[in-house]
C-alpha positions in Angstrom: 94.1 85.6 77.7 94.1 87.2 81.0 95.4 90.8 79.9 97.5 92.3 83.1 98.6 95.2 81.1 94.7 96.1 80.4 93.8 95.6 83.9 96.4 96.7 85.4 95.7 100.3 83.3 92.1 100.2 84.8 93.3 99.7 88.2 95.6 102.7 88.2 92.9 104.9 86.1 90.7 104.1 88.7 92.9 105.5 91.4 94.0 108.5 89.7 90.5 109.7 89.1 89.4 108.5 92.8 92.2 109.7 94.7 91.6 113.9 93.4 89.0 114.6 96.2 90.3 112.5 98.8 93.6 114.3 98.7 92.2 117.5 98.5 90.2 116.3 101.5 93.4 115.3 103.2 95.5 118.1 102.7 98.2 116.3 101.2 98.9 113.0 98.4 99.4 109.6 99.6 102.7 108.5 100.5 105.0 105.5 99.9 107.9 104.7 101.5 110.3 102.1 99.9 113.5 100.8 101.6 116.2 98.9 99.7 119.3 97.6 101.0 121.8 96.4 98.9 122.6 96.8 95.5 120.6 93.4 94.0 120.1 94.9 90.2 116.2 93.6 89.9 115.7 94.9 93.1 116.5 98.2 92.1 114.6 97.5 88.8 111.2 97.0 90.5 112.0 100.0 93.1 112.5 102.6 90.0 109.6 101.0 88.6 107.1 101.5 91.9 108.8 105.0 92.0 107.3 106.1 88.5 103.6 104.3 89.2 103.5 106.3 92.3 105.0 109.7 91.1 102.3 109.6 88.2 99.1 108.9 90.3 100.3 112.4 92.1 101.3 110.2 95.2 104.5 111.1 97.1 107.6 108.4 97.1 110.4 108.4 98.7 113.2 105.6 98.2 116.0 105.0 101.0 118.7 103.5 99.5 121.0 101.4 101.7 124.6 100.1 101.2 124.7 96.1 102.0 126.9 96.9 105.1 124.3 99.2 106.5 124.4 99.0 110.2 121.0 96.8 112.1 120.5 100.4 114.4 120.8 102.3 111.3 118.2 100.5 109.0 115.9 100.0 112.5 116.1 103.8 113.3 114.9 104.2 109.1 112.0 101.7 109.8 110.9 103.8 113.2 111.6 106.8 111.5 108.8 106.2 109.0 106.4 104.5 111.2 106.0 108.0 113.2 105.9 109.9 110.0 102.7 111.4 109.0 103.1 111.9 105.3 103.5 108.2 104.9 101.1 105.7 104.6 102.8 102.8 103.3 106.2 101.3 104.0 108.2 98.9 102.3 111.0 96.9 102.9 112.1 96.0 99.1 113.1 91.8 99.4 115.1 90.2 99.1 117.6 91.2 101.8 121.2 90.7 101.3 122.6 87.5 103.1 123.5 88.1 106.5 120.0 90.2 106.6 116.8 88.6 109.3 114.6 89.0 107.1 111.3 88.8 109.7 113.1 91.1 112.2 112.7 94.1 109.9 109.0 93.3 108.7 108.3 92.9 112.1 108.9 96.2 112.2 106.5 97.7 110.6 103.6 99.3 111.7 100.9 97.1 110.9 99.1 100.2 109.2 101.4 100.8 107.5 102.4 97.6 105.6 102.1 98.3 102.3 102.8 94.9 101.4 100.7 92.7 103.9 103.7 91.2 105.3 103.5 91.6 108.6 102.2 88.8 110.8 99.2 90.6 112.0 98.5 91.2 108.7 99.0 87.6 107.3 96.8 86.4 110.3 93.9 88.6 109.1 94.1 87.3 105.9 93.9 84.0 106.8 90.8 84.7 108.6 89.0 86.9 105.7 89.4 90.0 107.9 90.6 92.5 105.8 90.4 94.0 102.1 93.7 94.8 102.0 96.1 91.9 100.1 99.4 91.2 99.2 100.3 92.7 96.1 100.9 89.5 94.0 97.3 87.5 95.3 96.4 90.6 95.0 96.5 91.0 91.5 95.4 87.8 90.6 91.9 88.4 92.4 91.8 91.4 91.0 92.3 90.0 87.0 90.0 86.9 88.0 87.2 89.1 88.9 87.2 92.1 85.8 87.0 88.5 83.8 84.0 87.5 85.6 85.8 84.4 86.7 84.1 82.4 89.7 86.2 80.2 91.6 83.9 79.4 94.1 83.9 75.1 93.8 87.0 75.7 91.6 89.4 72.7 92.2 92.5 74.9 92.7 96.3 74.2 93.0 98.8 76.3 94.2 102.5 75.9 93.4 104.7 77.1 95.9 104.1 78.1 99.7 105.8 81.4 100.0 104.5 83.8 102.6 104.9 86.5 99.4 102.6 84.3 96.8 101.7 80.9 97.8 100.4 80.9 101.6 98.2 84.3 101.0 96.9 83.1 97.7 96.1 79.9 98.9 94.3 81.3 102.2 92.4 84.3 99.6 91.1 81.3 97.1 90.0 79.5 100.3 87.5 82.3 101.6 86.3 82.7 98.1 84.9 79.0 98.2 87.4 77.0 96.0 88.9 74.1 97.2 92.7 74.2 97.7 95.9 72.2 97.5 99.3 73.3 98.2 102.4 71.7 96.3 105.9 72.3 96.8 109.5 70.9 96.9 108.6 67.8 99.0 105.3 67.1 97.8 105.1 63.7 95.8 103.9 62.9 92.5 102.7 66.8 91.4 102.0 65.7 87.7 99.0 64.0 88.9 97.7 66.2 91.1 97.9 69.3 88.6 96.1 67.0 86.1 93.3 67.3 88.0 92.9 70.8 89.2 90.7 73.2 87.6 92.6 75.9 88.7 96.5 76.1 88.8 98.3 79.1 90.3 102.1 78.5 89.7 104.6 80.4 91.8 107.9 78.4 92.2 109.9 80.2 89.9 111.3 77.1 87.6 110.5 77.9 83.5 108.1 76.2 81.9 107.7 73.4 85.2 103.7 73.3 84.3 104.1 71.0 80.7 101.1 70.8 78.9 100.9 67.1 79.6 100.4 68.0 83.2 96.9 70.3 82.6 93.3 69.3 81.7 91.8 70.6 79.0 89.3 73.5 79.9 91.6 74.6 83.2 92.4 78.4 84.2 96.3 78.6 84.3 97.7 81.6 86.3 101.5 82.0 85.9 103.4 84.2 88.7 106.5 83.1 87.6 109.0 85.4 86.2 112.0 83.7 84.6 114.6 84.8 83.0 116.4 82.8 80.8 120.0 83.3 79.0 120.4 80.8 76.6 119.3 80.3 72.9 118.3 76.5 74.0 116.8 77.0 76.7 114.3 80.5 75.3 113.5 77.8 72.4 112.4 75.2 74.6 110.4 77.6 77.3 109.2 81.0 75.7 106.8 82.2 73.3 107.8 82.8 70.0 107.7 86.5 70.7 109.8 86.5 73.2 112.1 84.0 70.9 112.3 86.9 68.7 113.2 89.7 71.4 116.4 86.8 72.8 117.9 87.5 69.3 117.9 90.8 69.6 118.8 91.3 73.7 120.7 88.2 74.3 117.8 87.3 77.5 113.9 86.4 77.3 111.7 86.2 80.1 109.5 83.1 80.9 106.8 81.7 83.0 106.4 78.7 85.8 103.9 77.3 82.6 105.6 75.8 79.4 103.0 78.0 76.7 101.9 74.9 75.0 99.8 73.9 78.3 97.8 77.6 77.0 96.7 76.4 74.6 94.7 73.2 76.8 93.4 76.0 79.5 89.7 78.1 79.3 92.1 81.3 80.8 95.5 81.9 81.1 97.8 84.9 82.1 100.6 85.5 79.8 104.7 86.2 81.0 105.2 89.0 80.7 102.1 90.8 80.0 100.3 89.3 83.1 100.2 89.1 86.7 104.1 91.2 87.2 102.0 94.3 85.7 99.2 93.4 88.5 101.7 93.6 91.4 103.1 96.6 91.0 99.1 98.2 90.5 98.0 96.7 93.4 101.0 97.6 95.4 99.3 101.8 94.2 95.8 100.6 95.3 97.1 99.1 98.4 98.8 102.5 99.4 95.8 104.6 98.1 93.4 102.9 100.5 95.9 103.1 103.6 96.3 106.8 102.6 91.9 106.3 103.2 92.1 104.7 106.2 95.0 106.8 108.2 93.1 109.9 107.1 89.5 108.9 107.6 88.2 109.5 104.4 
């Protein structure tokens, strides 16, 4: 098993004890930005969670909280606002955006140096290319957990599920400069059973519970699962979870699955557990990535 929660502790360790003599250095902590419109309630889950991480490493964070019928000059003059401000070093625009909301106008926005989450075309484009060592968050974090585990993907027959610009695209371009050989699937790609029963490698980001069956996996493969379902029925936490997360439905009424049914685990040589895996990593890297733009905007 691919611990996130071990890694993920490591990760922010690492930055806490790093980051003392840079900021004295600097004169000042690193600083977050994060911008949320709306009232979407996991939304404002993740933001309270990203405010804590930060808040702990000694960083400062600040959350701009916007009503859904915030005005296009209002939320602009907030992104413009914190591109000229010096104290911060990442920005954030917390998605999804409510309906109604252009979603690329606003990351557009940005200051490329100061896109926290790698969003930003620029950004994307030096990915693609290999031209950067900064990542969004969720690849991120599953580069980060492959490599404390020693695991080599160069060769690696790889599939990716899903070809989001958040997850799949990034992922697909990061596994692709490290020498594995990748395939993208997603909602009109034919006959995915059989190419997943192939792959050494799946990376499943779609967002569908248990979608990966274990019919669908060679033995021996490395199963990453980005996938964070929730699911509200006693059927359906039977059919998808773990038996752990069976037992927290009867108390809380909810359980949270994966993209990968947990019988195809037990097939795999490593596999990343939901929770307990990769949604830990995001929110870690998401501290690294603003630590190191913090390095870069002061020079240190």
């Amino acid at each position: 098993m691919l611990d996130g929660k071990m890694v993920s502790t490591k990760v922010l360790e690492n930055i806490k004890n790093e980051s003392v003599s840079f900021i004295e250095k600097a004169g000042r902590p690193p600083g977050l930005a994060v911008v949320i419109v709306g009232d979407d309630p996991a939304s404002a889950i993740y933001v309270r969670s990203k405010e804590r991480k930060a808040k702990k490493l000694g960083f400062r964070s600040e959350v701009i909280s916007l009503g859904s019928s915030v005005s296009d000059e209002e939320l602009t003059s907030v992104i413009s606002r914190l591109n000229k401000d010096n104290n911060t070093d990442g920005i954030l625009v917390q998605l999804p955006l409510p309906d109604g909301f252009d979603t690329w106008k606003y990351l557009d926005m940005i200051d490329p140096q100061k896109d926290v989450d790698r969003f930003h075309p620029v950004n994307l484009g030096k990915i693609m290319l290999g031209r950067t060592n900064i990542y969004p968050c969720t690849p991120s974090g599953v580069v980060r957990m492959l490599d404390e585990f020693n695991i080599d993907v160069s060769g690696v027959n790889c599939v990716v599920l899903g070809r989001s610009y958040i997850v799949g695209k990034p992922m697909a371009s990061m596994l692709t400069n490290r020498n594995a050989t990748v395939t993208i699937c997603h909602s009109r790609t034919k006959n995915i059973p059989d190419i997943l029963s192939g792959a050494d490698m799946i990376v499943s980001a779609i967002g569908s519970p248990g979608f990966v069956k274990a019919d669908m996996v060679k033995d021996g493969a490395i199963l990453i699962d980005v996938g964070i379902n929730r699911v509200d029925t006693r059927e359906e936490a039977e059919e998808f979870c773990t038996p752990q997360e069976i037992e927290k439905f009867k108390k809380k009424g909810y359980a949270i699955t994966g993209d990968i049914h947990p019988e195809a685990f037990k097939k795999s040589s490593f596999y990343t557990p939901v929770p307990g895996g990769v949604g830990l990593m995001t929110v870690a890297m998401l501290m690294d990535n603003t630590f190191r733009l913090f390095m870069e905007r002061t020079g240190s």
